[in-house]
VEXDREN-2710 file (C-alpha; in Angstrom, 1 decimal):
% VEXDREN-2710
k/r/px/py/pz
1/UNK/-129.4/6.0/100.4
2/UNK/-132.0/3.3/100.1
3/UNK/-133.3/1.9/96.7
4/UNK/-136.5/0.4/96.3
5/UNK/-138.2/-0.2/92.4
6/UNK/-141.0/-1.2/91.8
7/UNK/-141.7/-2.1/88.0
8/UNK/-144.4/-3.7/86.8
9/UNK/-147.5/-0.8/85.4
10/UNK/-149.7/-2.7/87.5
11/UNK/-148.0/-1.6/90.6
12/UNK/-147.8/2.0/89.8
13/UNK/-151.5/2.4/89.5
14/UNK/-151.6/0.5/92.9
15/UNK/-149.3/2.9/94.1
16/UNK/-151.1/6.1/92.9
17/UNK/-154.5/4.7/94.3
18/UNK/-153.2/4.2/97.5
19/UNK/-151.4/8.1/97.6
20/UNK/-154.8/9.6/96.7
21/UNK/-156.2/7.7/99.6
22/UNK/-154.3/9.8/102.1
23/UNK/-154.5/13.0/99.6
24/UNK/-157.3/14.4/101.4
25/UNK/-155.9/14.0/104.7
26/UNK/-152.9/15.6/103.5
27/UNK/-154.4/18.2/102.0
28/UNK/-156.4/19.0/105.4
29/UNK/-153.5/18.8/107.4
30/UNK/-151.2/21.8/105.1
31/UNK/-154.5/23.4/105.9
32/UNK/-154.2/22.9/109.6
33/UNK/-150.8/24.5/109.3
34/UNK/-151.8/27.4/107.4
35/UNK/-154.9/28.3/109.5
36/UNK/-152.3/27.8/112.6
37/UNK/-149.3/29.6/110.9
38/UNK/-147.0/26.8/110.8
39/UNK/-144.4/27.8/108.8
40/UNK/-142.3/25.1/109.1
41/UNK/-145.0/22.4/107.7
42/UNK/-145.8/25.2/104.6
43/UNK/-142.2/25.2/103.9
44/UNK/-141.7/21.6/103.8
45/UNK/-144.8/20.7/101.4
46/UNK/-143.6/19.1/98.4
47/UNK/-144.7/21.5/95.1
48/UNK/-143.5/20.3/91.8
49/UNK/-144.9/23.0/89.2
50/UNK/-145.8/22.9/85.9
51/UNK/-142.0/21.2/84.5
52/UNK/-142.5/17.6/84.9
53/UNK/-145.8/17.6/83.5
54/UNK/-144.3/19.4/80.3
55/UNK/-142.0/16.7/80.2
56/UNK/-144.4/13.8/80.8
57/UNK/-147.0/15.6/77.9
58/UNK/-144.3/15.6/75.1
59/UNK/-142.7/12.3/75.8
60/UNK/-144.2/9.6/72.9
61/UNK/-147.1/7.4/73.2
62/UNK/-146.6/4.2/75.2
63/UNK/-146.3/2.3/78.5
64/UNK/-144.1/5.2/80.3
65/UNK/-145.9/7.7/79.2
66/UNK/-149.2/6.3/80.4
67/UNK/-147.4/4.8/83.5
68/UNK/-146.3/8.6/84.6
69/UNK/-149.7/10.3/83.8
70/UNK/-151.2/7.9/86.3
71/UNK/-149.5/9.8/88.8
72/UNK/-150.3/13.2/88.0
73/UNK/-152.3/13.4/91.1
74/UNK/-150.5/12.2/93.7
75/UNK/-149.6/14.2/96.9
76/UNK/-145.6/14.1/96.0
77/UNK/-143.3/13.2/98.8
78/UNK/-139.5/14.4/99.4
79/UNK/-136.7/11.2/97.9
80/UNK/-133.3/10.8/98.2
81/UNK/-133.2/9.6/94.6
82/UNK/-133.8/13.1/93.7
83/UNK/-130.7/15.2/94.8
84/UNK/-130.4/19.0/94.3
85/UNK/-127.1/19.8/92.1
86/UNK/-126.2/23.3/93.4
87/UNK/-129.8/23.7/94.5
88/UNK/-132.1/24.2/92.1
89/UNK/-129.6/26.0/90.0
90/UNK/-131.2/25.5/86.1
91/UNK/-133.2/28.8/87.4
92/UNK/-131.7/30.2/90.8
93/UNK/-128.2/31.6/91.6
94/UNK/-126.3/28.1/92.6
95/UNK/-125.1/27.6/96.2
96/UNK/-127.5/29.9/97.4
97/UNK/-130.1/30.0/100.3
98/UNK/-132.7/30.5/97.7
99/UNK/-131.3/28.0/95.5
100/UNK/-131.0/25.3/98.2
101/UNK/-134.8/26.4/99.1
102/UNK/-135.8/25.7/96.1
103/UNK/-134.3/22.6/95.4
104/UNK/-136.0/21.3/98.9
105/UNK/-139.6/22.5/97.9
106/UNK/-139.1/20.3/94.9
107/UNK/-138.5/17.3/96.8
108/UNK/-134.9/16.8/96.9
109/UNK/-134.3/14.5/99.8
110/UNK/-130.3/15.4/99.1
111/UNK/-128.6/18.8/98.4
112/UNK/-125.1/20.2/97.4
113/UNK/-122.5/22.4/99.1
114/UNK/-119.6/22.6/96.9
115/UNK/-117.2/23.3/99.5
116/UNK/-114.1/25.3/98.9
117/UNK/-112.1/28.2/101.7
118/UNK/-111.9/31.7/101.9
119/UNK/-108.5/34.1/102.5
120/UNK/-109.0/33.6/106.4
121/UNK/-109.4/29.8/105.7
122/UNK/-113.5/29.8/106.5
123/UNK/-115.2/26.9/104.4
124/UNK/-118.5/28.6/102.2
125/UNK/-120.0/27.0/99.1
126/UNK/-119.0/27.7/95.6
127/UNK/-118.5/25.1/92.3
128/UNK/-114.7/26.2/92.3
129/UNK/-112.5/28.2/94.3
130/UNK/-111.8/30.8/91.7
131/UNK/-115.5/31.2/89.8
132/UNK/-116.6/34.4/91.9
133/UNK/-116.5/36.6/88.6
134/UNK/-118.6/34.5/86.9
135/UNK/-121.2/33.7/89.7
136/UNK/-121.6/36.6/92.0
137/UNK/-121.3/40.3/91.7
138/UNK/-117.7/41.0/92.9
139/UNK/-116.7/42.8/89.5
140/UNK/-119.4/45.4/90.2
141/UNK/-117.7/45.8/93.8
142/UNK/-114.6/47.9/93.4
143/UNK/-113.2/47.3/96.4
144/UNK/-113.4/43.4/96.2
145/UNK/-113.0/43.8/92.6
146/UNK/-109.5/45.2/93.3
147/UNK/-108.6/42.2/95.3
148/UNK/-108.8/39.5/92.6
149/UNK/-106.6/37.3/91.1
150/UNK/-106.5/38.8/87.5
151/UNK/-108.6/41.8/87.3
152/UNK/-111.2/42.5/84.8
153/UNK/-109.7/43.2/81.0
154/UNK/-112.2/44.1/78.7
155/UNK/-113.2/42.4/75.3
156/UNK/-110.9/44.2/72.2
157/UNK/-112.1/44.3/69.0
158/UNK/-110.7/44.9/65.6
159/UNK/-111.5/47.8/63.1
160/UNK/-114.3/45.5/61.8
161/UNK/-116.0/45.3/64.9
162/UNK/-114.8/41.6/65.0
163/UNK/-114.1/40.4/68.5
164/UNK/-109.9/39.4/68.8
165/UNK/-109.8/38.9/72.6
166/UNK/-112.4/37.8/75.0
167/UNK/-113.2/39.9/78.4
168/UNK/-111.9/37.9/80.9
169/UNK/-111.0/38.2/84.9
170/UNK/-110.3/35.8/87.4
171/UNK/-111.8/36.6/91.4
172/UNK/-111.1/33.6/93.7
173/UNK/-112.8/32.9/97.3
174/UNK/-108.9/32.6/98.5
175/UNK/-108.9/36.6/97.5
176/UNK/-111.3/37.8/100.1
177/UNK/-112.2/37.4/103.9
178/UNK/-115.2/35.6/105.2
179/UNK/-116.5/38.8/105.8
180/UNK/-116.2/40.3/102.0
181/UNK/-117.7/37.0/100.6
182/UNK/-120.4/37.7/103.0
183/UNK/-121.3/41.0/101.5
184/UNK/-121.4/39.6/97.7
185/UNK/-124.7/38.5/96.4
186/UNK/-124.8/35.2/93.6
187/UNK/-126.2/35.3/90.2
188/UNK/-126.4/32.9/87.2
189/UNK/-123.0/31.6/86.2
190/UNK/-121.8/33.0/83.4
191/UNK/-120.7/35.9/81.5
192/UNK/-120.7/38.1/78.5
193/UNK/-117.3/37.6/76.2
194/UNK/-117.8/41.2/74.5
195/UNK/-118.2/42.8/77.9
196/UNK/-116.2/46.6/78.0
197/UNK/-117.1/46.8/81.1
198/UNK/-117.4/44.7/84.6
199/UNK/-120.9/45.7/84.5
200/UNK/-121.2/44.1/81.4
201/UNK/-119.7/41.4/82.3
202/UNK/-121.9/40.2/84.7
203/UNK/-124.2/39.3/81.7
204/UNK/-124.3/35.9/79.6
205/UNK/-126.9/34.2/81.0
206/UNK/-128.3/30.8/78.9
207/UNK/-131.6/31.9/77.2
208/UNK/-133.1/28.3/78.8
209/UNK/-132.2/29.8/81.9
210/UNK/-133.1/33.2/83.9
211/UNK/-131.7/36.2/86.2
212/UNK/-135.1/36.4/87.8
213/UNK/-133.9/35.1/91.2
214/UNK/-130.6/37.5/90.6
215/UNK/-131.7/40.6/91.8
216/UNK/-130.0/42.7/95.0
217/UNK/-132.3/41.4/98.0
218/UNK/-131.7/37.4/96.4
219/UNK/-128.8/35.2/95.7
220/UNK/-127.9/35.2/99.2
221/UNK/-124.7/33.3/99.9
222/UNK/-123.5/30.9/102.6
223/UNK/-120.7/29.4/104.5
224/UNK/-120.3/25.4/104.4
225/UNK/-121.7/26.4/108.3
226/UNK/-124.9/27.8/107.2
227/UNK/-125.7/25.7/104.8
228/UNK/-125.5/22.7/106.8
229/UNK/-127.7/24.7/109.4
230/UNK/-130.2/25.5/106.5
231/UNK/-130.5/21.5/105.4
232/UNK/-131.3/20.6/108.8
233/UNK/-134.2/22.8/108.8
234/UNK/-135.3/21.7/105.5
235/UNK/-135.2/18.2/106.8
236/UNK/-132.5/17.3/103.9
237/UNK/-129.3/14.7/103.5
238/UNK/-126.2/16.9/102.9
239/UNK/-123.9/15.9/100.0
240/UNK/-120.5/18.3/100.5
241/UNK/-118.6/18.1/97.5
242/UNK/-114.5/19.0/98.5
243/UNK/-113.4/21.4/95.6
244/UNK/-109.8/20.8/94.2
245/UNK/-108.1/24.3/95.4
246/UNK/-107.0/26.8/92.8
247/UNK/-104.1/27.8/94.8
248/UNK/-100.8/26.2/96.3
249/UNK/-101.5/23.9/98.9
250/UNK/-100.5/23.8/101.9
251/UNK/-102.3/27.9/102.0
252/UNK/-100.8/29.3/104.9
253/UNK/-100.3/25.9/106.5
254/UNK/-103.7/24.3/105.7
255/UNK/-103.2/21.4/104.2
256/UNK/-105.2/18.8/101.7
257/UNK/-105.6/16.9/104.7
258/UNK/-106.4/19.3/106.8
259/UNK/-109.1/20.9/104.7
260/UNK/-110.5/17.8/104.5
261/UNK/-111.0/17.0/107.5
262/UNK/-112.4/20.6/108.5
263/UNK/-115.2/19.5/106.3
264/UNK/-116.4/16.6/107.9
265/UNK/-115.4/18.2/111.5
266/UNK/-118.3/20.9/110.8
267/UNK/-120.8/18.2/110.0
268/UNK/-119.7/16.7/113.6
269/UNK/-119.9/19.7/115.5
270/UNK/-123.1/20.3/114.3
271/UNK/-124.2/17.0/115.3
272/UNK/-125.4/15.6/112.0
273/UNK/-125.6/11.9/111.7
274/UNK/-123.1/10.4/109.2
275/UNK/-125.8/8.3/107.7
276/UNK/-127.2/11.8/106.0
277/UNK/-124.1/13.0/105.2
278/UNK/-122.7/12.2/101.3
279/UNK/-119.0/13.5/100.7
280/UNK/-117.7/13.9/97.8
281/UNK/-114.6/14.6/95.8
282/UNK/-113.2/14.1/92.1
283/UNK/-109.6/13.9/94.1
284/UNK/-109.4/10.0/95.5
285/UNK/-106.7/10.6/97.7
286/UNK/-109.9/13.0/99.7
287/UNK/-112.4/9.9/99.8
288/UNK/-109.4/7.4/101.0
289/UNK/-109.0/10.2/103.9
290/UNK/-112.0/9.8/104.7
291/UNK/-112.1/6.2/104.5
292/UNK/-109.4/5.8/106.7
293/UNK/-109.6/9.0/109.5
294/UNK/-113.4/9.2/109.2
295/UNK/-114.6/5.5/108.2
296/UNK/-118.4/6.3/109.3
297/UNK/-118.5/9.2/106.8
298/UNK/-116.2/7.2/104.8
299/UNK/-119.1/4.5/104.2
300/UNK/-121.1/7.4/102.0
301/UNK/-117.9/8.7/100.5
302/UNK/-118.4/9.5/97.0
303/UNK/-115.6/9.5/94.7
304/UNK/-116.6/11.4/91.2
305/UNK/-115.2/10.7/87.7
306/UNK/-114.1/13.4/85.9
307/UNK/-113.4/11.7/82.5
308/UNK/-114.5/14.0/79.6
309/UNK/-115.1/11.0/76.5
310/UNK/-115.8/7.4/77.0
311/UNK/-112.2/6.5/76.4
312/UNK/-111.2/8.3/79.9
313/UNK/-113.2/5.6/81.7
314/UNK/-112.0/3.5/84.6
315/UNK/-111.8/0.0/83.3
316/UNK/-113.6/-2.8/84.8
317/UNK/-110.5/-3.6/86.5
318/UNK/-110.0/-0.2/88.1
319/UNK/-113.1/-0.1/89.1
320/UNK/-112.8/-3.6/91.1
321/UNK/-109.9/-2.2/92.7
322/UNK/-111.8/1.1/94.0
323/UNK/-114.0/-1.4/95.9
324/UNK/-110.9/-3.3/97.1
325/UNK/-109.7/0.4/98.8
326/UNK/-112.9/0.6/100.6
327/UNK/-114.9/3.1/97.9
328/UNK/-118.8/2.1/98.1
329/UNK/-120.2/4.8/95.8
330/UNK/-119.0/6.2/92.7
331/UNK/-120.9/9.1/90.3
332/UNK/-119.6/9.5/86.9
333/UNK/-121.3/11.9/84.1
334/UNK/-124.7/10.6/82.2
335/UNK/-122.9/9.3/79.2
336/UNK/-120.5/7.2/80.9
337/UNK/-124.1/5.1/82.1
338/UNK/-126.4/5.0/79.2
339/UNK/-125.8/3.8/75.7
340/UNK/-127.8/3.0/72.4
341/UNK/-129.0/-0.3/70.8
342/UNK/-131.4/-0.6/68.6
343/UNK/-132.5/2.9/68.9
344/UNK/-132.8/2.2/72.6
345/UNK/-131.3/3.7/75.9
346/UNK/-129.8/1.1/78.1
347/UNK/-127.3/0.8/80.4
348/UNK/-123.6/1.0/79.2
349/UNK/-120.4/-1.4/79.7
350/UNK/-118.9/0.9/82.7
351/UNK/-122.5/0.8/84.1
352/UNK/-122.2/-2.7/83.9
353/UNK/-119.0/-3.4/85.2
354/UNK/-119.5/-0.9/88.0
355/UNK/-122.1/-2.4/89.6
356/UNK/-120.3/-6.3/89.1
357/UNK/-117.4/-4.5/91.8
358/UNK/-120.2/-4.0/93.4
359/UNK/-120.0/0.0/93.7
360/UNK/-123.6/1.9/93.8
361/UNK/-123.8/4.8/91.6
362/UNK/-125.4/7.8/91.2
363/UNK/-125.4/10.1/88.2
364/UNK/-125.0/13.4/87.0
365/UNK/-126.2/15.8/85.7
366/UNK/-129.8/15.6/84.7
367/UNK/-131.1/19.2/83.8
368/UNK/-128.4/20.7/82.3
369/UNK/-128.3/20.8/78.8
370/UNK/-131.3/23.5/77.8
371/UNK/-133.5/22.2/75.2
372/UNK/-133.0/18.5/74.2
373/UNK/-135.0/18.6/71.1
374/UNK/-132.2/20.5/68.6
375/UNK/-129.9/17.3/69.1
376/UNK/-127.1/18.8/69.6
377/UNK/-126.9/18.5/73.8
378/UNK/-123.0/17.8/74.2
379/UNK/-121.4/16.7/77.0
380/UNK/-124.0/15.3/78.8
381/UNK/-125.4/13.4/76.7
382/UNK/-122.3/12.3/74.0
383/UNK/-123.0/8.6/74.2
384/UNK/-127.1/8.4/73.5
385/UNK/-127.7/11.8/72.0
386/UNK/-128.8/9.5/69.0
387/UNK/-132.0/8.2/71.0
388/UNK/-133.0/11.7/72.5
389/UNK/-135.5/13.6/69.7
390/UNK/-137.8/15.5/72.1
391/UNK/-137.6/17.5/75.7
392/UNK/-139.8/14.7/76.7
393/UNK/-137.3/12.2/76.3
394/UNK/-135.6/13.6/79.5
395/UNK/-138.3/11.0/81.3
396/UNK/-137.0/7.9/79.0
397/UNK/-133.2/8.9/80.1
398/UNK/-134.5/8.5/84.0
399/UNK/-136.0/5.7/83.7
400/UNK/-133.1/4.1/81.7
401/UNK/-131.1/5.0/85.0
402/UNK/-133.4/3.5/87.8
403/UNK/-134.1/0.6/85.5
404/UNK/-131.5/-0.4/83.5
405/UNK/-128.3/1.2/85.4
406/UNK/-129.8/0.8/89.1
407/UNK/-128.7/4.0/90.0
408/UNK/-129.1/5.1/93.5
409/UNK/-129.8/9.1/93.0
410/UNK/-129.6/11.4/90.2
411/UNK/-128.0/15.2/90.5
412/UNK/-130.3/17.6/88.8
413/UNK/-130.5/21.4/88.3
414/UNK/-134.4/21.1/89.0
415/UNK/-134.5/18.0/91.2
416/UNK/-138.7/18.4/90.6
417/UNK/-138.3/16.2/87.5
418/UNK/-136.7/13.7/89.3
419/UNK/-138.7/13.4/92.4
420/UNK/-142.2/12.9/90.0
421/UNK/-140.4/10.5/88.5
422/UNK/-139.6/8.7/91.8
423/UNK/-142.4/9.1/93.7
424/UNK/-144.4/7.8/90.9
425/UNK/-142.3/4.6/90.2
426/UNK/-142.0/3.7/93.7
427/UNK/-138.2/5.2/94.9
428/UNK/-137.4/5.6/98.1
END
């Protein structure tokens, strides 16, 4: 990934001048393609919708406001700064082919497989090996339902009505053949707590989100094989994340290393360039693997933070000695980058310290939080909650990251957001 930022207001309007000078040409040429049936060059048109906008429209008065409505118009172009989390998964099934679609139509110059390995050992993408009850419909499918893990217990309640124990079941990819997962269809991730029933189950769904896109003939899943297939013909950079197994490693001899390296091996035999290729893992002994067996992935190797409150950070020293083991790029979560002074969101002390090692970072996850305006927005956003009032302040937390942190992409569940705001400042 490449960073370029341009600041100065001045420079923005210079920018949007000169993309509405080639706006008409553009425009001509998607019409080209449509009278001609191009399907590829429809597909690959950049369409934002009406989100950003939204966003832009409720922030406060001042100069970003005005500095983003000056590039309302412009013919939007794909960015690496804007990378697909899942997809597009704040509205579509995640890791799916309709969720990846999505998130490529909305610019995303980078999307996410969350790898992880079926009973036969087959790599497909999923958040966690053992989340199939909770984001496809396997509980609905007795057959593959009678595989899993734990099998679905309903919710029990007391002579009040009062809910004592939770539904729960636990279906993991390491249950079922390639061939089963094959046959399973996605959906929102979540599920209903009071569920009697597997059908019920299946409910749950965030009322910021939707289970428009989770209907019989969508939420189409894929192998780690398909999907790289599927971001080449998007045109997109790949960013695999390795998932931390549920089960005992070695699984019927594949080893950590092993599974590993299968990872990047598909990305070879599929001929994609190591340059558009991001790997990730929250497991560092996976990114010095690949630093060490694989050192031209191993340049992009991403190694993710898991810590859950600020006092869970790597120290400046740790984070020195990452880039002493060869670690270039590291992504924690929003609040370990952003903090408040004076009212104001600005970079924080790991932030800082960070990018003295001289470690890029990128940032997740934007998008994920539901409405911003009842100031209560958790995880996310623990350290500068204080500073965010309004859904439009979502634009003021971006810019905080590109100016303040430097980061070099952002992970979003609707990359759209992301790629107005990089297109209009000047990100590559």
């Amino acid at each position: 990934m490449t960073r370029k930022f341009q600041l100065p207001f001045r420079a923005a309007v210079l920018a949007a001048a000169t993309f509405l000078s080639a706006a008409s040409a553009a425009t001509s040429d998607l019409e080209a393609a449509v009278a001609r049936g191009d399907r590829n060059r429809i597909r690959f048109a950049v369409q934002l919708g009406p989100r950003p906008y939204f966003l832009i429209n409720d922030m406060e008065n001042g100069p970003l406001k005005q500095r983003l409505l000056a590039c309302a118009n412009l013919p939007f172009r794909r960015t690496d700064f804007s990378i697909g989390h899942r997809g597009a998964c704040m509205q579509f099934p995640e890791h799916t082919k309709e969720s990846y679609e999505a998130a490529a139509h909305m610019g995303a110059g980078i999307v996410e497989c969350d790898v992880t390995f079926t009973k036969d050992k087959e790599l497909v993408c999923r958040h966690a090996q053992n989340d199939l009850h909770t984001t496809t419909n396997i509980l609905t499918v007795p057959e593959l339902a009678a595989k899993c893990t734990r099998p679905f217990a309903p919710a029990t309640f007391d002579a009040g009505g009062n809910l004592l124990t939770p539904a729960s079941a636990e279906c993991r990819t390491s249950d079922i053949t390639l061939a089963e997962f094959k046959t399973l269809r996605g959906k929102m991730d979540a599920f209903d707590p009071a569920a009697k029933t597997p059908a019920e189950f299946q409910g749950g769904t965030a009322n910021w989100r939707t289970d428009l896109y989770s209907g019989p003939t969508s939420g189409t899943l894929m192998t780690h094989k398909e999907s790289i297939e599927l971001f080449k013909a998007l045109g997109v950079g790949m960013t695999p994340e390795l998932k931390s197994p549920s089960v005992k490693m070695p699984f019927e001899g594949l080893t950590q290393e092993a599974y590993a390296q299968k990872m990047i091996d598909e990305y070879k035999e599929a001929g994609v360039s190591p340059r558009r290729v991001w790997p990730q893992s929250f497991d560092k002994g996976d990114v010095l693997y690949w630093i060490a067996r694989e050192p031209e992935f191993g340049k992009q190797a991403v190694y993710l933070d898991d810590a859950d409150t600020v006092a869970d950070l790597p120290t400046a020293a740790e984070l020195a000695g990452y880039k002493a083991e060869g670690i270039n790029i590291v992504a924690p979560p929003l609040f370990a980058l952003l903090d408040v002074v004076s009212g104001r969101i600005v970079a924080s002390q790991y932030a800082k310290d960070a990018k003295a090692a001289g470690l890029e970072i990128i940032a997740w996850t934007l998008e994920r939080s539901g409405v911003l305006a009842d100031g209560d927005n958790g995880f996310y956003y623990q350290t500068f909650d204080s500073a965010v009032r309004r859904e439009g302040d979502m634009m003021v937390v971006l810019d905080a990251l590109a100016r303040d942190v430097g980061v070099i992409g952002v992970f979003s569940d609707w990359p759209a957001t992301v790629t107005y705001y990089a297109n209009c400042v000047g990100l590559k």
